[in-house]
C-alpha positions, 0 to 999 in steps of 0.5 A: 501604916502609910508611912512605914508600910512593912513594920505595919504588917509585921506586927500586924501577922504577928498579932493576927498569929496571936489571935489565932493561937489564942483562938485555938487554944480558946476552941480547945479548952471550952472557950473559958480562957479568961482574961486577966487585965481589968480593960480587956475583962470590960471589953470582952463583956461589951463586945460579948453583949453587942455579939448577943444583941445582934445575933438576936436582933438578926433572929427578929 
């Protein structure tokens, strides 16, 4: 990011405009997109299990 600051940020609001459509898209169809790589399926379940432990742990 420090040494090549602009080629950083493009990709960087290329993701984020991603992200958003993906959200988008996600809102429309009932968040019931599914993912289809074996990393990403792993990682939406632990990060889906850490959002549920700290909202109830927040509720405590």
């Amino acid at each position: 990011m420090c040494r090549n600051t602009r080629s950083y940020l493009q990709k960087y609001h290329q993701r984020s405009n991603s992200g958003s459509g993906f959200a988008a898209d996600r809102k429309i169809r009932g968040l019931n997109v599914a993912q289809r790589m074996g990393d990403r399926i792993d990682n939406a379940l632990f990060c889906t299990g850490v959002w549920h432990n700290i909202f109830h742990m927040s509720m405590s």
